[in-house]
HTML snippet that shows the backbone in 3Dmol.js (N, CA, C, O; Angstrom):
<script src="https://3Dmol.org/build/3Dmol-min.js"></script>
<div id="view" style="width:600px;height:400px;position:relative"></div>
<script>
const pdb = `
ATOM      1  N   UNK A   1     -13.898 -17.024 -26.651  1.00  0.00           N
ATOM      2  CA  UNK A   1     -13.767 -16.691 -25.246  1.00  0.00           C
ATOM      3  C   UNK A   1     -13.502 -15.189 -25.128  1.00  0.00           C
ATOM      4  O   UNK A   1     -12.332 -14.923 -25.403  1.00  0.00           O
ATOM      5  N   UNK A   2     -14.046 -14.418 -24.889  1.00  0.00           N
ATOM      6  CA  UNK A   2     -14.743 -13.310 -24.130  1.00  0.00           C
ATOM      7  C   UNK A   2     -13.363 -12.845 -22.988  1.00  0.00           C
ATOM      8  O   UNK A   2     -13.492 -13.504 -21.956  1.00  0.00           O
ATOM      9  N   UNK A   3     -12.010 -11.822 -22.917  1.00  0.00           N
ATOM     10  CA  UNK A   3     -11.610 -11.414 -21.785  1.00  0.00           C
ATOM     11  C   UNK A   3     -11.922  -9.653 -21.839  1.00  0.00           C
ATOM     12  O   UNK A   3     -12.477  -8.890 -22.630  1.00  0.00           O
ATOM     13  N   UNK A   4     -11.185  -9.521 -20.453  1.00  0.00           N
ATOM     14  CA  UNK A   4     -11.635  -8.357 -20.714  1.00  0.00           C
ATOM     15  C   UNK A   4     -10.218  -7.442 -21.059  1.00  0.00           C
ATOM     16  O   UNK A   4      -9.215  -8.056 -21.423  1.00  0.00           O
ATOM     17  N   UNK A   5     -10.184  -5.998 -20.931  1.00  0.00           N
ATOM     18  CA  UNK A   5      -8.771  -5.328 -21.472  1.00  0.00           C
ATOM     19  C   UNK A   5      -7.868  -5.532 -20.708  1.00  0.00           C
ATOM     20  O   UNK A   5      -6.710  -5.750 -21.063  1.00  0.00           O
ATOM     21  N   UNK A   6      -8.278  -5.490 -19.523  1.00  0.00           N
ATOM     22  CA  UNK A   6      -6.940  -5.483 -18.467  1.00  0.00           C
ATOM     23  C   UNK A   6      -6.525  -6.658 -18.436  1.00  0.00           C
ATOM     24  O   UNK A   6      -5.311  -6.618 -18.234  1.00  0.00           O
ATOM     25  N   UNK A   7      -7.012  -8.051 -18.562  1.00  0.00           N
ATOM     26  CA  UNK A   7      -6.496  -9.297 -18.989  1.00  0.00           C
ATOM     27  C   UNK A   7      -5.711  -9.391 -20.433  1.00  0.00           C
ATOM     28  O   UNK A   7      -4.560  -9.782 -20.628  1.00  0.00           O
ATOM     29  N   UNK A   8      -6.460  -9.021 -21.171  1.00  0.00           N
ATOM     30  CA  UNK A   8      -5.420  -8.477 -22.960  1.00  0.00           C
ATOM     31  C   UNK A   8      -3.903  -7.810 -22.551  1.00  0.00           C
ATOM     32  O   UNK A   8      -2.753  -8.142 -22.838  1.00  0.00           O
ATOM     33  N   UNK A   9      -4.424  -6.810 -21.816  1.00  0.00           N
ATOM     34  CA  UNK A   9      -3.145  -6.103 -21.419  1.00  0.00           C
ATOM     35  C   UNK A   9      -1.888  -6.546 -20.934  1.00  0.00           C
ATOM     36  O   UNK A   9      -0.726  -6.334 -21.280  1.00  0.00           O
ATOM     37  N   UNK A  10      -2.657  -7.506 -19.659  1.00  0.00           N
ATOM     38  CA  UNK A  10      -1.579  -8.167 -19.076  1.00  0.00           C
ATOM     39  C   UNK A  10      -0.796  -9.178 -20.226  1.00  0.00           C
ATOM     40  O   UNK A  10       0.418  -9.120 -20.425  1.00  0.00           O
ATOM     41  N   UNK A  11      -1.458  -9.845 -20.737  1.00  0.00           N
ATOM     42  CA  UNK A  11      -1.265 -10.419 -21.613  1.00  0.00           C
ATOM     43  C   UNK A  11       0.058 -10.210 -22.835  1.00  0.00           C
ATOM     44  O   UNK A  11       1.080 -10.842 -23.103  1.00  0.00           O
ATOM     45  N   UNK A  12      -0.656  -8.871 -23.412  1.00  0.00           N
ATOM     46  CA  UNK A  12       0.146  -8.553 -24.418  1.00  0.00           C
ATOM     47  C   UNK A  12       1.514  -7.922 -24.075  1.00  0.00           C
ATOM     48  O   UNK A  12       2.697  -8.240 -24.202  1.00  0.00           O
ATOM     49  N   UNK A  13       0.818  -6.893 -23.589  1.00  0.00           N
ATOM     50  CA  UNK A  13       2.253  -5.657 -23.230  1.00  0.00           C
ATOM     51  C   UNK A  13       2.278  -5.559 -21.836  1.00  0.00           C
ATOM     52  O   UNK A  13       1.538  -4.781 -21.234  1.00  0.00           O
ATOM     53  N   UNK A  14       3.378  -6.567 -21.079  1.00  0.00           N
ATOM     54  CA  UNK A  14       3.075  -6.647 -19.487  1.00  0.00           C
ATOM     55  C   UNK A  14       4.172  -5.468 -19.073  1.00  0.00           C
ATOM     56  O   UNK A  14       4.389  -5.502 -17.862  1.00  0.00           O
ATOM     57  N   UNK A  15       4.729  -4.695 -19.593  1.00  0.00           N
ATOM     58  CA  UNK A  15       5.157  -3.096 -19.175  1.00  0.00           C
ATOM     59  C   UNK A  15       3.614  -2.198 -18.655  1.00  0.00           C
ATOM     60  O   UNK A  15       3.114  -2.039 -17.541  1.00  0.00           O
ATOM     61  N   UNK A  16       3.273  -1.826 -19.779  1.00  0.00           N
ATOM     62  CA  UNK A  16       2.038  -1.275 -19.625  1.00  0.00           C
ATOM     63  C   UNK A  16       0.967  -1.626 -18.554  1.00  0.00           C
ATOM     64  O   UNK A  16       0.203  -0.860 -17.968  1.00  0.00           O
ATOM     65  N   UNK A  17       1.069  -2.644 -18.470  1.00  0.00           N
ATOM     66  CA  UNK A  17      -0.135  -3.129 -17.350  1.00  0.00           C
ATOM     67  C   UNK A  17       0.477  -3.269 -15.470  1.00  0.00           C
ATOM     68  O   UNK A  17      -0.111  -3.476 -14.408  1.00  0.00           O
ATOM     69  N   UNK A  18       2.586  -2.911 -16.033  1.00  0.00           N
ATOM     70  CA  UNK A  18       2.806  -2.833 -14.812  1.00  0.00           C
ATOM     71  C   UNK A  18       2.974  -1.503 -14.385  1.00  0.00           C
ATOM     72  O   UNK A  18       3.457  -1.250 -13.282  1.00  0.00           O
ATOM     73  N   UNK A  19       2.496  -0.360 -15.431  1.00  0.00           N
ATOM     74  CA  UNK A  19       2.351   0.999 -15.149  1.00  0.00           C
ATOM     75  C   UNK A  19       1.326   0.875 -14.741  1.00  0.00           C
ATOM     76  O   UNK A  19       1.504   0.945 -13.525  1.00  0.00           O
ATOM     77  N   UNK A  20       0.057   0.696 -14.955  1.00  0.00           N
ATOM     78  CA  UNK A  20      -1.312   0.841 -14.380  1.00  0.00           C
ATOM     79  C   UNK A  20      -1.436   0.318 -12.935  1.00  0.00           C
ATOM     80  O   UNK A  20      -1.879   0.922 -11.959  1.00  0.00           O
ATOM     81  N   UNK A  21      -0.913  -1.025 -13.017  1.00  0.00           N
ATOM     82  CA  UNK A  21      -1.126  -1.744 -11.571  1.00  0.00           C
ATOM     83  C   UNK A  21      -0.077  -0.578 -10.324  1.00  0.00           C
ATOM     84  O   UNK A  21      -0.638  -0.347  -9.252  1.00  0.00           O
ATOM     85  N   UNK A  22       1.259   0.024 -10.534  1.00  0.00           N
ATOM     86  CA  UNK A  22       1.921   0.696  -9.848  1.00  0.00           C
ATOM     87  C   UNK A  22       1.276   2.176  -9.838  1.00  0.00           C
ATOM     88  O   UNK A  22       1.107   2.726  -8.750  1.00  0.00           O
ATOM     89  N   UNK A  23       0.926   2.808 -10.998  1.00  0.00           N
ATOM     90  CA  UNK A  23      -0.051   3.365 -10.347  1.00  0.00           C
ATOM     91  C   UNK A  23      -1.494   3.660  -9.533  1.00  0.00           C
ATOM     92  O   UNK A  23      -2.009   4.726  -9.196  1.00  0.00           O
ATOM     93  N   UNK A  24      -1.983   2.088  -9.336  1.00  0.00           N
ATOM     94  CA  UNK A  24      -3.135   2.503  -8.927  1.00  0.00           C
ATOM     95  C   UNK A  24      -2.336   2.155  -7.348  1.00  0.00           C
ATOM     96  O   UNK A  24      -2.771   2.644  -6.305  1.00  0.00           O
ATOM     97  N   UNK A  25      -1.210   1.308  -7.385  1.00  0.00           N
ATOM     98  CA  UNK A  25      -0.659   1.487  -6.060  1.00  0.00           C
ATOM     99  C   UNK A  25      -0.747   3.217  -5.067  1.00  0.00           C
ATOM    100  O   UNK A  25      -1.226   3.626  -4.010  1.00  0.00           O
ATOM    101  N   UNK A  26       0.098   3.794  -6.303  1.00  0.00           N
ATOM    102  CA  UNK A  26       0.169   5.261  -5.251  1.00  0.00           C
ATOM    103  C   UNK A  26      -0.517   5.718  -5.570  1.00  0.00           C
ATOM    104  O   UNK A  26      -0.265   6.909  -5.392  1.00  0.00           O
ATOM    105  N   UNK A  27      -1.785   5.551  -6.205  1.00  0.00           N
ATOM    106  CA  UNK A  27      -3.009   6.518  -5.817  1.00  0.00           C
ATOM    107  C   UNK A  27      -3.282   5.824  -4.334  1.00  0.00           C
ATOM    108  O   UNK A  27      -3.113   6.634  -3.422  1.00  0.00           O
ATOM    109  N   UNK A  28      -3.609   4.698  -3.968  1.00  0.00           N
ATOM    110  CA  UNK A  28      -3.895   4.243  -2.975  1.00  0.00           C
ATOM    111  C   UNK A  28      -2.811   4.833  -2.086  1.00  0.00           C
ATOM    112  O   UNK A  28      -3.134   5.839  -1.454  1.00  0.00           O
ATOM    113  N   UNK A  29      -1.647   4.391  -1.948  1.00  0.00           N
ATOM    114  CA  UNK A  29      -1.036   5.333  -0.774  1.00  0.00           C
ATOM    115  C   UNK A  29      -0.868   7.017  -0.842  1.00  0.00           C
ATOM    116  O   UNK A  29      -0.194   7.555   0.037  1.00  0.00           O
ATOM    117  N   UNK A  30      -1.435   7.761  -1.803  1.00  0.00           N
ATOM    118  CA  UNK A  30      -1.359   8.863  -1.631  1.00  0.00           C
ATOM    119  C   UNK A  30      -2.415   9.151  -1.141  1.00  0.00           C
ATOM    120  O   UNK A  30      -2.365  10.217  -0.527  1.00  0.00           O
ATOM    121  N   UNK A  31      -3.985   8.349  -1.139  1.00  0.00           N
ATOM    122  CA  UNK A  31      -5.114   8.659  -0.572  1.00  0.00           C
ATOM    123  C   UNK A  31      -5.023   8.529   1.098  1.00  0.00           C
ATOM    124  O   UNK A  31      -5.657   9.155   1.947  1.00  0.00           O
ATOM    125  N   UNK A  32      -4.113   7.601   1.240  1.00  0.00           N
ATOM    126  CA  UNK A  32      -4.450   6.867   2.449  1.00  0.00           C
ATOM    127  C   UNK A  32      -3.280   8.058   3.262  1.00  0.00           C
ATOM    128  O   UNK A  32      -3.287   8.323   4.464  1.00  0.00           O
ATOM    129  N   UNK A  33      -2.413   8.588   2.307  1.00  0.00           N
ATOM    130  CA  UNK A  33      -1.096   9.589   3.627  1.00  0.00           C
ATOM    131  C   UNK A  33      -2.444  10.757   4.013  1.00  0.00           C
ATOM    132  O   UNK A  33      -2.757  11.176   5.127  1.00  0.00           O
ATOM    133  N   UNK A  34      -3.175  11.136   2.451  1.00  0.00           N
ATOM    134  CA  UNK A  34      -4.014  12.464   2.529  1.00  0.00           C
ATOM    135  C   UNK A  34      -4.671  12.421   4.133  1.00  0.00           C
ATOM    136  O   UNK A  34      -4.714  13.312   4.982  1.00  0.00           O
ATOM    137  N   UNK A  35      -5.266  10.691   4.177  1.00  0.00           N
ATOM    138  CA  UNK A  35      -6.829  11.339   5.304  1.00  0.00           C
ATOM    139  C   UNK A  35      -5.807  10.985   6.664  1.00  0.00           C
ATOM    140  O   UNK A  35      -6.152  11.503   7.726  1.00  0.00           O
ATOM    141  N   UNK A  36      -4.522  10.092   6.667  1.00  0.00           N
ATOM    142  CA  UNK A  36      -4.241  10.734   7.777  1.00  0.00           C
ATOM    143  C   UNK A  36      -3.193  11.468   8.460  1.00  0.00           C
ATOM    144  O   UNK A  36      -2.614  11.322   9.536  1.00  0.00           O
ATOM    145  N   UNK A  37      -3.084  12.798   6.940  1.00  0.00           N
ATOM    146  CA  UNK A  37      -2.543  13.781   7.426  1.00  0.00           C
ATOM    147  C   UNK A  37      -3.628  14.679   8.035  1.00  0.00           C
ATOM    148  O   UNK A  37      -3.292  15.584   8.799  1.00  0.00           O
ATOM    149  N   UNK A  38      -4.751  14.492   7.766  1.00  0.00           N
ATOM    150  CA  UNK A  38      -5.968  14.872   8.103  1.00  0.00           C
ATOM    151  C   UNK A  38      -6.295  14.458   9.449  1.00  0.00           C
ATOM    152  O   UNK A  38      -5.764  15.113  10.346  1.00  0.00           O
ATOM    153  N   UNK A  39      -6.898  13.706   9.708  1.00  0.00           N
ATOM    154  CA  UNK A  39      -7.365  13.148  10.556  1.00  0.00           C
ATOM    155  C   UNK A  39      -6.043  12.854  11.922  1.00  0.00           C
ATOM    156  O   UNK A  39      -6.255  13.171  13.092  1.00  0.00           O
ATOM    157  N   UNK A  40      -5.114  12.396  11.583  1.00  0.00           N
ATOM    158  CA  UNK A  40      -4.189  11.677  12.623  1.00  0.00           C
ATOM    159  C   UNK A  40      -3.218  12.846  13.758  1.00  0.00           C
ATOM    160  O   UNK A  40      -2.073  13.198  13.476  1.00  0.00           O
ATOM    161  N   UNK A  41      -3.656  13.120  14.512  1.00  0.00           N
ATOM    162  CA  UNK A  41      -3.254  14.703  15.172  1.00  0.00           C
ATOM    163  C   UNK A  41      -3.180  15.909  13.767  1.00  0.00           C
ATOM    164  O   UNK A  41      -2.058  16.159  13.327  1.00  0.00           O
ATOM    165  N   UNK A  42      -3.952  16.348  13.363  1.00  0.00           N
ATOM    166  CA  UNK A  42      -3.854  17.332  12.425  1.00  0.00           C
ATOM    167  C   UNK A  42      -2.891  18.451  12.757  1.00  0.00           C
ATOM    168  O   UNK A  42      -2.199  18.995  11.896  1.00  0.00           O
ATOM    169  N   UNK A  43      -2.867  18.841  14.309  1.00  0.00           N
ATOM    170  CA  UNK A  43      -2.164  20.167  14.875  1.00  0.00           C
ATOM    171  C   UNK A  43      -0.745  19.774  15.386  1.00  0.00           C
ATOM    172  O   UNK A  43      -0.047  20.748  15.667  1.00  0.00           O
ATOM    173  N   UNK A  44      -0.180  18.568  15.563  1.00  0.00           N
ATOM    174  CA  UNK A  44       0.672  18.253  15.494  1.00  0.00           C
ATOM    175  C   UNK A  44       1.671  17.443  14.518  1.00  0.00           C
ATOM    176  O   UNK A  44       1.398  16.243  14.488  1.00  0.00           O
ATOM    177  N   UNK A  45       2.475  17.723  13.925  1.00  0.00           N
ATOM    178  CA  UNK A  45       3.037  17.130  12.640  1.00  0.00           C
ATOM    179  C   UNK A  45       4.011  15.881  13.528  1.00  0.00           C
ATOM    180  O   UNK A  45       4.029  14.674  13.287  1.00  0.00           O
ATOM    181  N   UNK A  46       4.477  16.334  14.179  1.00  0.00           N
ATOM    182  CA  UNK A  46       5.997  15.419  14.828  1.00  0.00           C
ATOM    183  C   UNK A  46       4.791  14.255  15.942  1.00  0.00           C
ATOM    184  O   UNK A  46       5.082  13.121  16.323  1.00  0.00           O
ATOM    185  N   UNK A  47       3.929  14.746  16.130  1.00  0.00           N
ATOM    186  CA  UNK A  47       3.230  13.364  17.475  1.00  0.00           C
ATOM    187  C   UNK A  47       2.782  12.676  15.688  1.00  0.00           C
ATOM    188  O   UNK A  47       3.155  11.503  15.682  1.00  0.00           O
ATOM    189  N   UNK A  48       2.368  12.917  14.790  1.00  0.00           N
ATOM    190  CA  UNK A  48       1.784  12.435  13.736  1.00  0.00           C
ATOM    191  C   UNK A  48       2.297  11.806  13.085  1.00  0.00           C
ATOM    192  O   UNK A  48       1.699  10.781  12.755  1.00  0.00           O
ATOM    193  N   UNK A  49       3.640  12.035  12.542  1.00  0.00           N
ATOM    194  CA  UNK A  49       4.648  11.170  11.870  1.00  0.00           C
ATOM    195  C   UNK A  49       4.908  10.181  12.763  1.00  0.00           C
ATOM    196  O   UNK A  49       4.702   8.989  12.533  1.00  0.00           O
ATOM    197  N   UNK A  50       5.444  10.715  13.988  1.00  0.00           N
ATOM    198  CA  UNK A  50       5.948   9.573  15.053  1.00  0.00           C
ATOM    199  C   UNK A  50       5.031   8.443  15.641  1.00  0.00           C
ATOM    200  O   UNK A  50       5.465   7.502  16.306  1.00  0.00           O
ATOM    201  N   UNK A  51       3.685   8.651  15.313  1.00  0.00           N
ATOM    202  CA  UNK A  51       2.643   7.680  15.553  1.00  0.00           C
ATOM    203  C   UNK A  51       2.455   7.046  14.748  1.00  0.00           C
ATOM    204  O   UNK A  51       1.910   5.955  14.914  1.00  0.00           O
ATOM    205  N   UNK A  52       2.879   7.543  13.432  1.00  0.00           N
ATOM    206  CA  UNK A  52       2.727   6.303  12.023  1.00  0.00           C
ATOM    207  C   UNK A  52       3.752   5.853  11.781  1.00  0.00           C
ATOM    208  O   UNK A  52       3.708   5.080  10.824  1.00  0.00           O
ATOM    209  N   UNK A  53       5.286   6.055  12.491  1.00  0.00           N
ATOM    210  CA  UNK A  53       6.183   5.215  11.853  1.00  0.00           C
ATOM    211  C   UNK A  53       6.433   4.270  13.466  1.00  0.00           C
ATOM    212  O   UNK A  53       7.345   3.464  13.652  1.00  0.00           O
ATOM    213  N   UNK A  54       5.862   4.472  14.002  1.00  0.00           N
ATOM    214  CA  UNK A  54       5.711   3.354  15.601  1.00  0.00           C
ATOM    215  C   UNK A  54       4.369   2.162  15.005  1.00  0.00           C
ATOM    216  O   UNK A  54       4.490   0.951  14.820  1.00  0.00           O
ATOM    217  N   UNK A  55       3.060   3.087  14.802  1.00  0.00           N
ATOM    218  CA  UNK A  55       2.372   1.864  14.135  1.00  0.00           C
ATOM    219  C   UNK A  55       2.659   0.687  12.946  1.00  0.00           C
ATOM    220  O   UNK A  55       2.139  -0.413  12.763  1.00  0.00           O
ATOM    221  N   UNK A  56       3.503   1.268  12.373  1.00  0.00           N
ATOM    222  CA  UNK A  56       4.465   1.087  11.059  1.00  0.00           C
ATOM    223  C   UNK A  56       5.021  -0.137  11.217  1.00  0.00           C
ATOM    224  O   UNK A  56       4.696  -1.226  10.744  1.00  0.00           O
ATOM    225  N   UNK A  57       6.108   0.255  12.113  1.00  0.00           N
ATOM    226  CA  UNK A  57       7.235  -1.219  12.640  1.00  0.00           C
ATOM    227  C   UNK A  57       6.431  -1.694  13.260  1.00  0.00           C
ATOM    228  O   UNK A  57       6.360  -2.917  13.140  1.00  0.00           O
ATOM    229  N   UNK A  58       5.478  -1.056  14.175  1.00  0.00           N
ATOM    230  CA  UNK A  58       4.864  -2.772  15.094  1.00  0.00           C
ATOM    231  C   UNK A  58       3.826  -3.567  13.527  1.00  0.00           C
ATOM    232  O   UNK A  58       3.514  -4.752  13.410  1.00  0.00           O
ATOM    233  N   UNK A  59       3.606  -2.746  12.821  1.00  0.00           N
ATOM    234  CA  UNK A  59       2.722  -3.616  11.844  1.00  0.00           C
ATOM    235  C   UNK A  59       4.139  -4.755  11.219  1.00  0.00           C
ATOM    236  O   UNK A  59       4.299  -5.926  11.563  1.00  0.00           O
ATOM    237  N   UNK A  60       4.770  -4.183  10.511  1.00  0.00           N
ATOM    238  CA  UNK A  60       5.387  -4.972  10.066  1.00  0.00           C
ATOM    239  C   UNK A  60       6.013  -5.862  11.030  1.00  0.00           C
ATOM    240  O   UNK A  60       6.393  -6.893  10.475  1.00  0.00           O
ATOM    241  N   UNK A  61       6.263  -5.828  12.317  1.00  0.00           N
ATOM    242  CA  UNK A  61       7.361  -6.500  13.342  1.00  0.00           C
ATOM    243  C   UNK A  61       6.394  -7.802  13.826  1.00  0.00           C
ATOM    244  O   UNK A  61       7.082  -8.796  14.058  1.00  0.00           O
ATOM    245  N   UNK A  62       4.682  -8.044  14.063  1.00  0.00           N
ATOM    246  CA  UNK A  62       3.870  -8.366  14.050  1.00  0.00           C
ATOM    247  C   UNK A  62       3.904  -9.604  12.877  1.00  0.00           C
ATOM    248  O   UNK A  62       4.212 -10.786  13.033  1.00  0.00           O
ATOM    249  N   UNK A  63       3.506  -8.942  11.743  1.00  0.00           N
ATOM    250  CA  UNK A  63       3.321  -9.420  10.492  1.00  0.00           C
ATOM    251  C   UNK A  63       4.512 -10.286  10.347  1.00  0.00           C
ATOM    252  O   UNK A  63       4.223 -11.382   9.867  1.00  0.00           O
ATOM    253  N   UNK A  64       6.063 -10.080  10.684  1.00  0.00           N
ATOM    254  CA  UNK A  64       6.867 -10.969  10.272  1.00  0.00           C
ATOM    255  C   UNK A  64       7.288 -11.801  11.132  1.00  0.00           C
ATOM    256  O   UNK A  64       8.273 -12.539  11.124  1.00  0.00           O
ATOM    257  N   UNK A  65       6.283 -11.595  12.058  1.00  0.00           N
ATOM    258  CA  UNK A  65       6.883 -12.564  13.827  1.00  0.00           C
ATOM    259  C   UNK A  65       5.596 -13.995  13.428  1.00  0.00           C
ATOM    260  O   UNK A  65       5.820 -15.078  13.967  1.00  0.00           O
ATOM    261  N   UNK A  66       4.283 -13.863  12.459  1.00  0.00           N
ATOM    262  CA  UNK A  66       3.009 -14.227  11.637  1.00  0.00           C
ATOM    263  C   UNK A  66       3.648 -15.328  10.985  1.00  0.00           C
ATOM    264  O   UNK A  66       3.483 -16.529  11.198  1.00  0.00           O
ATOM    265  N   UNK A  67       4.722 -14.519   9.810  1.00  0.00           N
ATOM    266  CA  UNK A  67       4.983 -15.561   8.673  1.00  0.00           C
ATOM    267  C   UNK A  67       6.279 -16.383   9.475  1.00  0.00           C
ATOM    268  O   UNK A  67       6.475 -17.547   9.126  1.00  0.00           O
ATOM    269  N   UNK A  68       6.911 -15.958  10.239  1.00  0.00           N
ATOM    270  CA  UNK A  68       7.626 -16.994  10.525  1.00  0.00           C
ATOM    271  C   UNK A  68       7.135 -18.331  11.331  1.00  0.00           C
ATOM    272  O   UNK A  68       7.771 -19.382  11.421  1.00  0.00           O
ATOM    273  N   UNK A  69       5.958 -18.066  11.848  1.00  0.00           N
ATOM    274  CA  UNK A  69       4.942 -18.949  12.362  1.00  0.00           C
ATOM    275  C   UNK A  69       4.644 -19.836  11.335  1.00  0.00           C
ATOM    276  O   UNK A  69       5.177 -20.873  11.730  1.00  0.00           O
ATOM    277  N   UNK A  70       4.200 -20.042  10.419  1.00  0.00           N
ATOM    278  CA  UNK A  70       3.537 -20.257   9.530  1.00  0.00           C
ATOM    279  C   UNK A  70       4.502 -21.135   8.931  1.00  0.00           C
ATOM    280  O   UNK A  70       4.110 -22.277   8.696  1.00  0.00           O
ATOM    281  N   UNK A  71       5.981 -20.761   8.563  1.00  0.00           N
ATOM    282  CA  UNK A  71       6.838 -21.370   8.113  1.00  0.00           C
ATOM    283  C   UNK A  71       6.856 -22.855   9.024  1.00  0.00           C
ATOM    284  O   UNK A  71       7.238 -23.775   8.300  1.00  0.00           O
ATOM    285  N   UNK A  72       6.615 -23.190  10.083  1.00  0.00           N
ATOM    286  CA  UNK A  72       7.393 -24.549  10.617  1.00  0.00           C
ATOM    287  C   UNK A  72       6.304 -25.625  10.124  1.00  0.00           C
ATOM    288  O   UNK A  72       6.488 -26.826  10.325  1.00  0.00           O
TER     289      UNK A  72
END
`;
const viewer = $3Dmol.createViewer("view");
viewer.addModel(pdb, "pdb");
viewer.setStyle({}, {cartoon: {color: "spectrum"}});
viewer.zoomTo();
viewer.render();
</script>
């Protein structure tokens, strides 16, 4: 039977494979702050932060109003 490395990995040395998996985490959130420090009011820093930590809590406030649904 045929796996591939990242299955070996997990496998063998599950430190190592929880460095890879956490970093491909913050590559992903470092890509995702990049385009919208870019994109998301570029000329304003304070409307910019304050629009992503308002979208932020309603995501999560949303999302956990979801799973408690789900629970009954």
């Amino acid at each position: 039977m045929k796996t591939n490395l990242l299955q070996r990995l997990k496998k063998t040395n599950r430190n190592v494979y929880s460095i890879i998996i956490g970093l491909g985490i913050l590559l992903y959130w470092r890509g995702l702050w990049g385009l919208l420090d870019l994109y998301l009011f570029p000329g304003n820093e304070l409307i910019s932060y304050s629009i992503s930590i308002v979208v932020g809590l309603a995501i999560l406030f949303f999302n956990d109003f979801r799973l408690r649904e789900m629970e009954k």
